[in-house]
C-alpha positions in Angstrom: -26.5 34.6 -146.7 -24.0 32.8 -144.1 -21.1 34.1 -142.7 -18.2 32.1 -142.3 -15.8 32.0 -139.6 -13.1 29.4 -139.2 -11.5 28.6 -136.2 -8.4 29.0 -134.7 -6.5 26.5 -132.7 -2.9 26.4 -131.3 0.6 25.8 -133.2 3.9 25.1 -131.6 6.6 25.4 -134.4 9.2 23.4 -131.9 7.4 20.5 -130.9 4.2 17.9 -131.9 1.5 20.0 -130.5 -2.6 20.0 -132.1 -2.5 22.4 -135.2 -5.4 22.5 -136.9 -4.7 21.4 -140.9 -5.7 21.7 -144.4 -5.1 19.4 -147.2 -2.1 20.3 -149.8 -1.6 18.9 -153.3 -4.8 17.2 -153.1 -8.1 16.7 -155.3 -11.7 16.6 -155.0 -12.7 13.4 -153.2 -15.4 11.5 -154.3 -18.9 11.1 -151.9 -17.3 10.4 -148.4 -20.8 10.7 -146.6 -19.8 9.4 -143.1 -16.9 12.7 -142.7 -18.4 15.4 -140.5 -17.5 18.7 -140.3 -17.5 20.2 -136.5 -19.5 23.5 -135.9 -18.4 25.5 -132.9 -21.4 28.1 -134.0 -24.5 28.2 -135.3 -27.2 30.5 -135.9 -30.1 29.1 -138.3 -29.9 31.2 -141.8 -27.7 33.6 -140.3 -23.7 32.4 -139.6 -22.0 29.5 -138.0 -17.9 28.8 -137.1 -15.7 25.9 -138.6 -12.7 24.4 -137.2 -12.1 20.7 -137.8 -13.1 17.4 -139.2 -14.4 14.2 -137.9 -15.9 10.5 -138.8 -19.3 8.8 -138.1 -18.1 5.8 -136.5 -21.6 4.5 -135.3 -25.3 5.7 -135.9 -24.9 8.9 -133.4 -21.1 8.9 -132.2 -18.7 11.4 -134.2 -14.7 10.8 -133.5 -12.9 14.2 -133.7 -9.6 15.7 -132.1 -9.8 16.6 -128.4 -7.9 19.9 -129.6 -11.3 20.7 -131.8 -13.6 20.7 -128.1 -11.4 22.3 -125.3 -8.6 24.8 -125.7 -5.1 24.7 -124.5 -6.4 25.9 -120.7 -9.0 22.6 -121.0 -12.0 24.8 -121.7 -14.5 24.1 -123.9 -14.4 26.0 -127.1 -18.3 26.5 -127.6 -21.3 26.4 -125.1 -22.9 24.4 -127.9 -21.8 22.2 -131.0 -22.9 20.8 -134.2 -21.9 18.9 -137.0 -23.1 18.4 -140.6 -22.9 14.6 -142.2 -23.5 13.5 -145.5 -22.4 16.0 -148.4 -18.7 16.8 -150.0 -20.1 20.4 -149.5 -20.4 21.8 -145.4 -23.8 24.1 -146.7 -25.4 20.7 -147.4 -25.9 17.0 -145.4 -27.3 16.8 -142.1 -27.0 19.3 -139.6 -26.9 17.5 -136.0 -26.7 19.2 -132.6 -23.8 17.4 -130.1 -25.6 16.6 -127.0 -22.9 15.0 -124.8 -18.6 15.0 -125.2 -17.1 12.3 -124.2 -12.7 12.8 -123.7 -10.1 10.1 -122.8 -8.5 11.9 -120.1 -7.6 15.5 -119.4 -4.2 15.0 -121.1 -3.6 17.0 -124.5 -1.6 14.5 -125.9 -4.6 12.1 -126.1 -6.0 13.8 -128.6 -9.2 12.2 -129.1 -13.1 12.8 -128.3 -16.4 11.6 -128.8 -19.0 13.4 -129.6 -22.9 11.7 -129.4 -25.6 13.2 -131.1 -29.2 13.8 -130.5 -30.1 11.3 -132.9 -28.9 9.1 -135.3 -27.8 9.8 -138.6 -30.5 8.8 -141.7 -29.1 6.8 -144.6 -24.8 6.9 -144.2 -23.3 4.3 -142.8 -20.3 4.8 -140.5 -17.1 4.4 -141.4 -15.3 0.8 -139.9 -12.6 2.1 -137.4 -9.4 -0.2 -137.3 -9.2 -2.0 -133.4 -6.3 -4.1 -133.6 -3.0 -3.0 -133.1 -1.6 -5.4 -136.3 -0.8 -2.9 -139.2 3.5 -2.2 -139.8 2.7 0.9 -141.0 6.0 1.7 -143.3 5.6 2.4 -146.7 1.9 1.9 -146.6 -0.2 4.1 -148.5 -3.1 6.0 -146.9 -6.2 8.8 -147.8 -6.6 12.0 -145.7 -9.2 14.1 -146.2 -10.2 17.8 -145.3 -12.3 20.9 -145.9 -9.2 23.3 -144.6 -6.8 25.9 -146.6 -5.1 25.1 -149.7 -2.6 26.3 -151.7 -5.0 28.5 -153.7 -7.6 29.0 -151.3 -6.6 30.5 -147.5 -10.2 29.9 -146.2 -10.5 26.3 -147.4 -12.9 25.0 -149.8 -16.6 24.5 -148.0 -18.1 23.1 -151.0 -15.6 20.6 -152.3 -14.2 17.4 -149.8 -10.7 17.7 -150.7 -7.9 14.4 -149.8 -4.7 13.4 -151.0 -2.7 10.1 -150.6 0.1 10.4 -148.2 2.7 7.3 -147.3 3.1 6.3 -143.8 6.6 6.1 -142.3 8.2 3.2 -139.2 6.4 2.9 -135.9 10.0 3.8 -134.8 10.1 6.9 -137.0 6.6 7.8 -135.4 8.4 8.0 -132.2 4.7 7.5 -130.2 2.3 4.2 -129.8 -0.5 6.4 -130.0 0.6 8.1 -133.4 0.6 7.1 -137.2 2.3 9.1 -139.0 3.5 10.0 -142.7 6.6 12.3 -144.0 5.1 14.9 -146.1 8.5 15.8 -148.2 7.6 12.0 -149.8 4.5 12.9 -151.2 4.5 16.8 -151.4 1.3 16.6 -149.9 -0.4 16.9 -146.1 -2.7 18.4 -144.3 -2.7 21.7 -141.9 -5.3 24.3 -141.3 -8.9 24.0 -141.0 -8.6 19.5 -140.9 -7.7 18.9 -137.9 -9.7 15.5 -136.3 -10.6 14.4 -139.5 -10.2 11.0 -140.9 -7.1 9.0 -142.0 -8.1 5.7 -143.9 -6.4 2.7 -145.0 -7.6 0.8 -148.1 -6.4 -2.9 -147.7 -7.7 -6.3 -148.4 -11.5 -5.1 -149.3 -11.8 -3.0 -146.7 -11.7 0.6 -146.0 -10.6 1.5 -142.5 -10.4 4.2 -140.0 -6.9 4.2 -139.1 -6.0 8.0 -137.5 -7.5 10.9 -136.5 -5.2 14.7 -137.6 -3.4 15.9 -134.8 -0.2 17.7 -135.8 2.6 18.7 -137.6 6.3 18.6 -136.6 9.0 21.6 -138.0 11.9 23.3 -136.9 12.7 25.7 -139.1 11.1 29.2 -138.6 11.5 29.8 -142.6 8.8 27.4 -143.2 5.3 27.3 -143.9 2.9 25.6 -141.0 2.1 23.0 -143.3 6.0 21.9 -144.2 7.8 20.1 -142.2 9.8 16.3 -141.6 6.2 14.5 -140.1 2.6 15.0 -140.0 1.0 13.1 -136.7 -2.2 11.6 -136.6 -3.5 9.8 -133.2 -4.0 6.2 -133.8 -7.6 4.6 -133.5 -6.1 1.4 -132.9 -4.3 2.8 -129.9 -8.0 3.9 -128.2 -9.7 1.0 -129.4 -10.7 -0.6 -125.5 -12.1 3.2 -124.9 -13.7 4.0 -128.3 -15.8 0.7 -127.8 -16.5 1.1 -124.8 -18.2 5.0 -125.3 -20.2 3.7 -128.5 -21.9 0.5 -127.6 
């Protein structure tokens, strides 16, 4: 039998800083075999440790949150990671070991990271990452998905993907180039612990699209739950897209 541990990552109630997240108000998704699920333990048959989410965006190169790999004093989080591809359920899929990380910079605020695996994934195709900087954001509807807390379940529910549709606000509103982000008072929805680095995708013109990877929630009020708030921040793929191409080819 496994024993589960999930994660714990940093929250800052007064300003935009990573939170790991969980999906509220949402649903089972259907298959999404290209979302990975980031192991920061594991011990064959015996345990392992979950904290965040991620996207197969080529063969063997997972995109995650920098905030999922190193810790507020830039340390790594684990000697040794793993992921698991391919099921709506974290017991199940492919079970890969990370074998190099690859970071932006050394600055929390560019909260993404690569991680490559020892080899590629069989049979799931990556999810297509959005490279141009030509979406206007407002209004636009989007999916997030996540295997973190919900409303009924602290721990977060390992055997069923769960998403919900959010809708983005202005590029102004967002307040960052690097961000996308959605107000989750207009949907009564978002995600907070246990999601963050997972996916953020846009459904537009016959395509489906990586768009943003979870990074954090904004609130002010002490009163509230970590998962309320005026804006929920994802980092934006678009943003990255000279760097991102250039680790993966």
């Amino acid at each position: 039998m496994f024993l589960i541990v999930i994660g714990a990552l940093c929250l800052t109630l007064t300003s935009c800083s990573p939170l790991t997240n969980r999906i509220i108000n949402g649903t089972n998704a259907p298959s999404i075999p290209w979302m990975a699920d980031i192991l920061t333990y594991y011990e064959p048959g015996e345990s392992f440790t979950r904290n965040c989410g991620g996207s197969l965006i080529a063969p063997n190169w997972v995109l995650t949150a920098k905030h999922c790999i190193y810790n507020e004093q830039n340390n790594l989080t684990s000697n040794e990671f793993h992921v698991t591809l391919g099921s709506n359920s974290i017991f199940r899929g492919q079970l890969k070991k990370v074998i190099d990380i690859v970071e932006y910079n050394s600055n929390r605020d560019d909260d993404l990271i690569l991680l490559k695996l020892e080899n590629n994934v069989e049979g799931i195709t990556p999810i297509k990452v959005q490279y141009e900087d030509n979406i206007v954001y407002a209004g636009k509807t989007v999916t997030i998905y996540g295997w973190g807390q919900t409303e009924t379940n602290p721990a977060g529910d390992f055997y069923h993907l769960q998403q919900t549709n959010v809708t983005l606000i202005s590029r102004e509103e967002c307040g960052d180039s690097r961000w996308v982000c959605f107000d989750p008072r207009l949907t009564h929805s978002n995600s907070c612990l246990g999601d963050s680095g997972g996916p953020m995708i846009l459904e537009e013109n016959g395509e489906t699209r990586l768009i943003g990877v979870s990074h954090s929630i904004t609130y002010w009020d002490f009163s509230l739950s970590p998962c309320d708030g005026p804006k929920s921040i994802y980092i934006s793929t678009a943003h990255y897209a000279s760097w991102i191409q250039s680790v993966i080819i």
